[in-house]
LOSELO-381073 format. One record per residue (C-alpha): x, y, z; residue number from 1. Coordinates in steps of 0.1 Angstrom, whole numbers, plus 2048, in hexadecimal, padded with zeros to 3 digits. Example, Ala and Ser with C-alpha at 12.3 -4.5 7.8 and 13.67 -1.06 7.14 Angstrom:
REM residues 2
+-----+-----+-----+-----+
:   x :   y :   z : seq :
+-----+-----+-----+-----+
: 87B : 7D3 : 84E :   1 :
: 889 : 7F5 : 847 :   2 :
+-----+-----+-----+-----+
REM end
This chain:
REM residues 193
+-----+-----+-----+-----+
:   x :   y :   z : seq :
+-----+-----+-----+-----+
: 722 : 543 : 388 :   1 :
: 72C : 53E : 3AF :   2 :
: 72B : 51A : 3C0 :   3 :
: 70D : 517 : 3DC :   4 :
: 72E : 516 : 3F5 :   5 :
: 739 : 534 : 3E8 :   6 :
: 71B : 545 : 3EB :   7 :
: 712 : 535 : 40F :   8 :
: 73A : 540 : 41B :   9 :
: 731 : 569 : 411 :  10 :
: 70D : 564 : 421 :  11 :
: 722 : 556 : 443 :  12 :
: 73E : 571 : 441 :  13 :
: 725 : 58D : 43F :  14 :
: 70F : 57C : 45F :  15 :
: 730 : 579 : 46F :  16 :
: 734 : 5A1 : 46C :  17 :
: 716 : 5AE : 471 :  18 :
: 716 : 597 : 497 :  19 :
: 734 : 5A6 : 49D :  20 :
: 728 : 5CF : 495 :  21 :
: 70B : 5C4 : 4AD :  22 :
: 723 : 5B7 : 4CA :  23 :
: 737 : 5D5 : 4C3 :  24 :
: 715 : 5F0 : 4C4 :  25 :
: 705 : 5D8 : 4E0 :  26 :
: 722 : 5D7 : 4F7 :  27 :
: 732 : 5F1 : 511 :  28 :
: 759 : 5F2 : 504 :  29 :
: 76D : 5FF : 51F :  30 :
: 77C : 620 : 51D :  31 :
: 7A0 : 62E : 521 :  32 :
: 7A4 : 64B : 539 :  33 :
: 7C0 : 65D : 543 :  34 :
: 7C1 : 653 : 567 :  35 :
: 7CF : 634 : 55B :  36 :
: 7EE : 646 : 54D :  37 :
: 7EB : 657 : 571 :  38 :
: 7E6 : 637 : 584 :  39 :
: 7F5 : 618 : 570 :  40 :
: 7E0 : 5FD : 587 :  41 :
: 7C0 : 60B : 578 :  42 :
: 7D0 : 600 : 553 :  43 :
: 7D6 : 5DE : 55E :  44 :
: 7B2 : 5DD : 567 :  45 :
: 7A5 : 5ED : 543 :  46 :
: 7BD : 5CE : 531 :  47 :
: 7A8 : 5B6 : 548 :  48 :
: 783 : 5C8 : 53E :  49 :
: 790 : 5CD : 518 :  50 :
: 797 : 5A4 : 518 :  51 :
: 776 : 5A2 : 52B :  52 :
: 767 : 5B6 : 50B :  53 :
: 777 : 5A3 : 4F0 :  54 :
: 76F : 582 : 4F7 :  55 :
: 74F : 58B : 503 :  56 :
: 74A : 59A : 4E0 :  57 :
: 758 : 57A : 4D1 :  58 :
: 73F : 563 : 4E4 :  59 :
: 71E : 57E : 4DE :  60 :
: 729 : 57B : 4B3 :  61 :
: 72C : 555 : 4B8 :  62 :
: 70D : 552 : 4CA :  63 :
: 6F8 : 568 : 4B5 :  64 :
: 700 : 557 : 493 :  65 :
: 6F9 : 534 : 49F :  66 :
: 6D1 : 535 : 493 :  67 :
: 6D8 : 54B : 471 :  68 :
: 6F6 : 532 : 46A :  69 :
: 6DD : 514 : 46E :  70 :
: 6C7 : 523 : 458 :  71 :
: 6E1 : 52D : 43E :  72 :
: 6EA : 505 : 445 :  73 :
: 6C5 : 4FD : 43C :  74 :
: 6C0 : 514 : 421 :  75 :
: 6E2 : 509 : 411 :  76 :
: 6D6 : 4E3 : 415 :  77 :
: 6AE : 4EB : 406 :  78 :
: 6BC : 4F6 : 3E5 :  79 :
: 6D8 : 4DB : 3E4 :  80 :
: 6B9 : 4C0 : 3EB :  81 :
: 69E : 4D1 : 3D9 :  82 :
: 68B : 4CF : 3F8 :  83 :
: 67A : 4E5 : 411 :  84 :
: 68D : 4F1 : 42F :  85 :
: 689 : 4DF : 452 :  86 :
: 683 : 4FB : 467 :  87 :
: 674 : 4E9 : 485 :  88 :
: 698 : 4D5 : 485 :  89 :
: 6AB : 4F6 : 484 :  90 :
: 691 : 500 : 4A6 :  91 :
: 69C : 4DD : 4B6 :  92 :
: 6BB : 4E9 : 4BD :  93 :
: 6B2 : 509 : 4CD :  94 :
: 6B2 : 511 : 4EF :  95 :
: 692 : 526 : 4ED :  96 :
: 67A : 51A : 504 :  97 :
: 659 : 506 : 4F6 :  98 :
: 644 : 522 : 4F6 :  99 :
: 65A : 539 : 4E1 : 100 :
: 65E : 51C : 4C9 : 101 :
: 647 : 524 : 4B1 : 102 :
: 654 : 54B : 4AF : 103 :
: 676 : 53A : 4A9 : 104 :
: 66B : 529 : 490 : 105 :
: 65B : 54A : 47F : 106 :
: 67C : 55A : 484 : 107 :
: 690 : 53F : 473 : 108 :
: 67D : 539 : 455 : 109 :
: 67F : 560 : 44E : 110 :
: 6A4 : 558 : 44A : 111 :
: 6A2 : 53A : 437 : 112 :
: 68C : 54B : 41F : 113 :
: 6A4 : 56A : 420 : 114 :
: 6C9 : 551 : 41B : 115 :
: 6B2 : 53F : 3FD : 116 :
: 6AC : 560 : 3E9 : 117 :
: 6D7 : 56A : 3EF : 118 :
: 6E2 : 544 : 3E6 : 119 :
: 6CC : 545 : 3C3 : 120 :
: 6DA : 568 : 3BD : 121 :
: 6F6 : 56D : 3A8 : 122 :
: 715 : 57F : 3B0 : 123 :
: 73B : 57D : 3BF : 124 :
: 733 : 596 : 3E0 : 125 :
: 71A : 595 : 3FA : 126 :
: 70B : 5B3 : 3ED : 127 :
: 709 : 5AB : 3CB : 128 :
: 6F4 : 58B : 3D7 : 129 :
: 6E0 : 59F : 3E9 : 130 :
: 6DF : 5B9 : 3CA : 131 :
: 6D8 : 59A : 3B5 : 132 :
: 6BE : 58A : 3CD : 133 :
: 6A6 : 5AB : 3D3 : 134 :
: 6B2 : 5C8 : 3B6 : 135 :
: 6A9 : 5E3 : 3CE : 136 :
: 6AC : 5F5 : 3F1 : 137 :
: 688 : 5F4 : 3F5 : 138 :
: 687 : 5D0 : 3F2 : 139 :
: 6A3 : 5CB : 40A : 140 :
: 694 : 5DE : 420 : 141 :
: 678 : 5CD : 420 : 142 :
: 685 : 5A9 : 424 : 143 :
: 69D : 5BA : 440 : 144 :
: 67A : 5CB : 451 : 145 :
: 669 : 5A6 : 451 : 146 :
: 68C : 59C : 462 : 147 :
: 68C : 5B8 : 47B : 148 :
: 666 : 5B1 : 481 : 149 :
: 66B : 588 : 48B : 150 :
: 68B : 58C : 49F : 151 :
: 676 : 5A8 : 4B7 : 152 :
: 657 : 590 : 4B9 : 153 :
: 674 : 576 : 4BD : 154 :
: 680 : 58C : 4DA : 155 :
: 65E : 598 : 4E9 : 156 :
: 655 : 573 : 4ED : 157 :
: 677 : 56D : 4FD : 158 :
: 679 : 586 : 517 : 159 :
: 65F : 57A : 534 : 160 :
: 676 : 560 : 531 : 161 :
: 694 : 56E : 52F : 162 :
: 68C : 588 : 54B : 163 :
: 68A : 569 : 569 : 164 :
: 6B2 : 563 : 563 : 165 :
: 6C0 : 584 : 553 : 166 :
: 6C0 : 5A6 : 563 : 167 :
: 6BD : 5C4 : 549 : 168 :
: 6AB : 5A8 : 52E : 169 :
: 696 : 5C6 : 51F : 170 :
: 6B4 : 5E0 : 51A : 171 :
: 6C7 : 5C8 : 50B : 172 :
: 6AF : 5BA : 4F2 : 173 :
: 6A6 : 5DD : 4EC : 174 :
: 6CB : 5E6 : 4E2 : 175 :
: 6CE : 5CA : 4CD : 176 :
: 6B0 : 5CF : 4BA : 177 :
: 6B6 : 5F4 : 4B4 : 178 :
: 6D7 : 5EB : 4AC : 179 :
: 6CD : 5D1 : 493 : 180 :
: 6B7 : 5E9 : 482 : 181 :
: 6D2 : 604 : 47D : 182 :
: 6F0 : 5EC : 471 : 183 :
: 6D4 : 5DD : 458 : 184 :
: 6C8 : 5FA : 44B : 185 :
: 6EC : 609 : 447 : 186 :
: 6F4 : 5EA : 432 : 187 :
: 6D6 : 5EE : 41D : 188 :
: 6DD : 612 : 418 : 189 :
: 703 : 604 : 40D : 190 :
: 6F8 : 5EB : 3F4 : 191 :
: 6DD : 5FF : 3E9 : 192 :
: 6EC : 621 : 3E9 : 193 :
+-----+-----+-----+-----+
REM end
């Protein structure tokens, strides 16, 4: 039988990944070409936009594990305490403004609920937690659908808002929704094959 930690530390590893496949899929990567074999100036300049890429990859990963990690946190903490989650605490440190709040809060206690089912599932492996936790693809899939279907109400009520300060809001929400989808569904299909 695994400790709570060690449960909670494959849960975090596994977030950890799956933000970095998005940043990776979400992201433009620049591109070799042979003009900069031709032209060596132009290689100096893909070192600069390849540093660019990596540590803006870095900062998108840390950035979009900060609410599932404070739900992992809370979920970890409800079955140490025996008591229910605080979700509006978790939606007190969000930067969402007060009329996506309550969609925020939706969103978060979908992953509480979802980190609660892994952390009273047996196993050594993140996918034998989540083998554990829901015994088939189907139920997965379904937990992963309810996920997919708050984080796009999450990002519906986001974008009027996000729109006044970020050009291209709607292609990039887009991307990362799709994106989410696909790497979710490919890590069903790998647990569950």
């Amino acid at each position: 039988m695994q400790s709570l930690e060690y449960k909670k530390d494959l849960i975090r590893r596994q977030q950890e990944e799956f933000a970095d496949a998005v940043a990776i899929s979400v992201l433009d990567k620049p591109k070799v070409s042979i003009w900069m074999i031709l032209i060596p100036i132009l290689f100096v300049y893909f070192v600069y936009r390849q540093q660019r890429f990596s540590s803006g990859r870095k900062q998108f990963a840390e950035d979009f594990v900060k609410t599932p990690q404070r739900a992992l946190d809370a979920a970890c903490r409800s079955l140490e305490t025996g008591q229910a989650p605080d979700i509006e605490k978790i939606a007190q440190h969000s930067t969402v403004p007060p009329a996506v709040k309550l969609v925020y809060s939706s969103w978060v206690q979908v992953l509480v609920d979802h980190y609660i089912d892994l952390l009273q599932a047996e196993g050594d492996s993140f996918d034998s937690l989540v083998r554990c936790a829901y015994a088939n693809r189907t139920n997965f899939l379904l937990t992963l659908n309810r996920l997919n279907q708050t984080e796009k109400d999450l990002y519906a009520a986001l974008k009027p808002h996000l729109n006044q300060t970020t050009a291209g809001t709607g292609e990039i929400i887009t991307s990362i929704e799709q994106h989410c989808r696909r790497l979710r569904r490919d890590l069903a299909e790998a647990i569950f094959p």
